[in-house]
C-alpha positions in Angstrom: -33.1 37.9 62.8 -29.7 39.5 63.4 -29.6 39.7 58.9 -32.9 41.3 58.5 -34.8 44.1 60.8 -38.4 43.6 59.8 -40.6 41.3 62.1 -39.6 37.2 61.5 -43.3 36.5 60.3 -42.5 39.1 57.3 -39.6 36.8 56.1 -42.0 33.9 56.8 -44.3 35.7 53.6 -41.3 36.5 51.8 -40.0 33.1 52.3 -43.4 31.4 51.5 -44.1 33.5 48.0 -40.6 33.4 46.5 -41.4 28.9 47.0 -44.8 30.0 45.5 -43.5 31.5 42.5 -41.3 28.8 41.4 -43.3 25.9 42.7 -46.4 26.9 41.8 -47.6 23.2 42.3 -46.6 22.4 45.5 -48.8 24.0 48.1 -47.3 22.3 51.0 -43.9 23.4 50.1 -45.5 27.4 50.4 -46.4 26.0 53.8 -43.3 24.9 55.1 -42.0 28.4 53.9 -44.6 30.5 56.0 -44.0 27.9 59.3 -40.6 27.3 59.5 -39.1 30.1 61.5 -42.6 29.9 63.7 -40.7 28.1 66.1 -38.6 30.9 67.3 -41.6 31.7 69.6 -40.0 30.1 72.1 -37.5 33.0 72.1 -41.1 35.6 72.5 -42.1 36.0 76.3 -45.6 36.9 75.2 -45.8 33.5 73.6 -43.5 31.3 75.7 -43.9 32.8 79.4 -42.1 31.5 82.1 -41.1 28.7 79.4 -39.4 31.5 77.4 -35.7 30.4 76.2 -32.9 32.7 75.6 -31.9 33.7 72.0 -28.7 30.8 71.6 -31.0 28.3 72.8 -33.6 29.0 69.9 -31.6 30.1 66.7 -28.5 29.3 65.1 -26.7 26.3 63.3 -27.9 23.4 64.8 -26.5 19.6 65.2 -26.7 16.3 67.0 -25.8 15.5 70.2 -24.1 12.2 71.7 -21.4 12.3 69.3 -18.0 14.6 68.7 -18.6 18.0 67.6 -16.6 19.4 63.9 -15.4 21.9 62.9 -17.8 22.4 60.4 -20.0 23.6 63.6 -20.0 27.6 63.1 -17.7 28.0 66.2 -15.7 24.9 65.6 -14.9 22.6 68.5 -13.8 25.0 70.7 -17.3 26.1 71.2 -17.8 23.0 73.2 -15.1 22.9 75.5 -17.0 23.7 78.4 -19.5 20.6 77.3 -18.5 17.3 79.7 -20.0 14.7 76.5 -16.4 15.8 75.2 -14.4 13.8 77.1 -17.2 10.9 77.5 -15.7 7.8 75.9 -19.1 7.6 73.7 -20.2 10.9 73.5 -17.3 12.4 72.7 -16.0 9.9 69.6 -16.5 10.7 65.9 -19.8 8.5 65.8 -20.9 8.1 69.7 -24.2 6.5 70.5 -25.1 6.1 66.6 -23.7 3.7 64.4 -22.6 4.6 60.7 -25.6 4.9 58.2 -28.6 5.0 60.8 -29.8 7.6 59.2 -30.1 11.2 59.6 -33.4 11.4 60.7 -32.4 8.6 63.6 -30.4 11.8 65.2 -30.9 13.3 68.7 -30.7 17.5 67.3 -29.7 20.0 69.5 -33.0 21.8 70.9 -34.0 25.0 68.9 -36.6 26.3 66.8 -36.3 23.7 64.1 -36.5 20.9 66.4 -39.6 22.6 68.6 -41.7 23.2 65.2 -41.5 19.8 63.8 -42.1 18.5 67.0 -45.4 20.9 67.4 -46.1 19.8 63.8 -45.7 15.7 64.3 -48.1 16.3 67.4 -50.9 18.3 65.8 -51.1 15.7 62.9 -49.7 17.8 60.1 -50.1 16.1 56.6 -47.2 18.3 55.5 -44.9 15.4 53.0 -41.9 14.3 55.0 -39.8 15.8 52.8 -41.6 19.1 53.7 -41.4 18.3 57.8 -37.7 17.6 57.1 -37.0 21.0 55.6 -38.0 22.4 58.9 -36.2 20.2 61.2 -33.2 20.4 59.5 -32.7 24.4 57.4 -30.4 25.0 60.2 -27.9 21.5 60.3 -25.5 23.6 58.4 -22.8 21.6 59.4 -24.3 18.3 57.5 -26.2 19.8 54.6 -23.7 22.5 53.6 -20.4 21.5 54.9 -20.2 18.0 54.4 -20.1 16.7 58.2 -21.6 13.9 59.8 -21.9 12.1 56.3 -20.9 8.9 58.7 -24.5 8.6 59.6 -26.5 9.5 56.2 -28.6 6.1 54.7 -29.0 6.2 51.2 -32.6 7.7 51.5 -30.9 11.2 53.0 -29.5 11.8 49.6 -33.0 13.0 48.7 -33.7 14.5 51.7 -30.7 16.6 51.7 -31.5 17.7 48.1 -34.7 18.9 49.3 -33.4 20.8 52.7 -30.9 22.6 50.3 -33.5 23.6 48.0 -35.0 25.1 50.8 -32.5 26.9 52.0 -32.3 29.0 48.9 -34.9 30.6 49.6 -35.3 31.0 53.2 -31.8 32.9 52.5 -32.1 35.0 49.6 -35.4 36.2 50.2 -34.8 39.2 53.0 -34.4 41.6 50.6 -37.4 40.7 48.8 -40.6 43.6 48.9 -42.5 43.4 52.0 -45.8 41.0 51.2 -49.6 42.1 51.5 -49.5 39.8 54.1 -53.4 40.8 54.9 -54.5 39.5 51.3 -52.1 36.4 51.6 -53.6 34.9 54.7 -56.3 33.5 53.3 -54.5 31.4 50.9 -52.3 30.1 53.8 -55.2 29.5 56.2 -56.4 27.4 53.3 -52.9 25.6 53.3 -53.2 25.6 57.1 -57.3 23.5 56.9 -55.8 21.1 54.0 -53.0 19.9 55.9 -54.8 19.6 59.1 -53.4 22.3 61.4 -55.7 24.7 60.4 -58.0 24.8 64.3 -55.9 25.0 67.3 -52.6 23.6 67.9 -51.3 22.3 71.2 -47.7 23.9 71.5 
């Protein structure tokens, strides 16, 4: 994490206990704080192997594919000029292979460590709420839930979800600086987390 240099799982903790302190009640919301960085395994040769994927293609914003880029992508539409969907006649318009208010959960994402974990997370059977699942698949979509783009596709049920990624994001970003957690006397409240919402055993990745 090129704004913190302590390990990733320690701002998983951090992440996880600030949600824990100010929403005591929701357990699976603590989750989603400890797992939603996990993803970024697929960056860790020791975890990935010969499946391992370099840094870009794991972190940073992410957002859909088979339609136009914005500008409200971190590196603006220039970034893409090397991509060939630009000049497609349907990849590269302002709404290419969706329609308007499809949904934003009815998006293709670009592939990174959001996308992977709710992906390993929808396979294993995680109970996780939705609106938990979608926090993970979507923390990094800056470009919709922070600058306002891609609003074209949203139905009216991503009004909640939106409130809910953003939420989130509050505290996966203010809590680097937070102390460093006991993460040894933590883990077995998270395990627990782990067996109630049915990832607890092993997980096919």
């Amino acid at each position: 994490d090129p704004d913190n240099d302590l390990p990733n799982s320690i701002h998983d903790f951090q992440t996880a206990e600030r949600i824990r302190q100010q929403w005591p009640d929701h357990d699976w919301f603590h989750l989603v704080g400890l797992l939603h960085d996990v993803g970024k395994v697929l960056a860790l040769p020791e975890v990935a192997g010969e499946d391992m994927l370099p840094q870009w293609a794991v972190v940073g914003d992410t957002f859909p594919v088979g339609c136009a880029p914005t500008e409200a992508c971190v590196f603006g539409r220039e970034s893409f000029k090397e991509n060939p969907d630009l000049s497609h006649p349907v990849y590269g318009s302002e709404n290419g292979m969706y329609k308007p208010g499809c949904g934003i959960s009815n998006l293709v994402m670009s592939w990174g460590h959001d996308e992977y974990m709710y992906c390993v997370l929808k396979e294993n059977g995680c109970t996780i709420p939705e609106e938990g699942l979608n926090m993970i698949r979507f923390h990094s979509f800056y470009p919709w839930h922070d600058k306002g783009a891609y609003t074209q596709f949203e139905a009216p049920e991503d009004a909640e979800m939106k409130k809910w990624v953003k939420e989130f994001n509050k505290f996966d970003l203010y809590s680097k600086g937070d102390a460093v957690p006991d993460v040894a006397a933590l883990k077995p409240y998270y395990q627990s987390l782990m067996e109630k919402y049915g990832i607890g055993g092993k997980l096919r990745w």
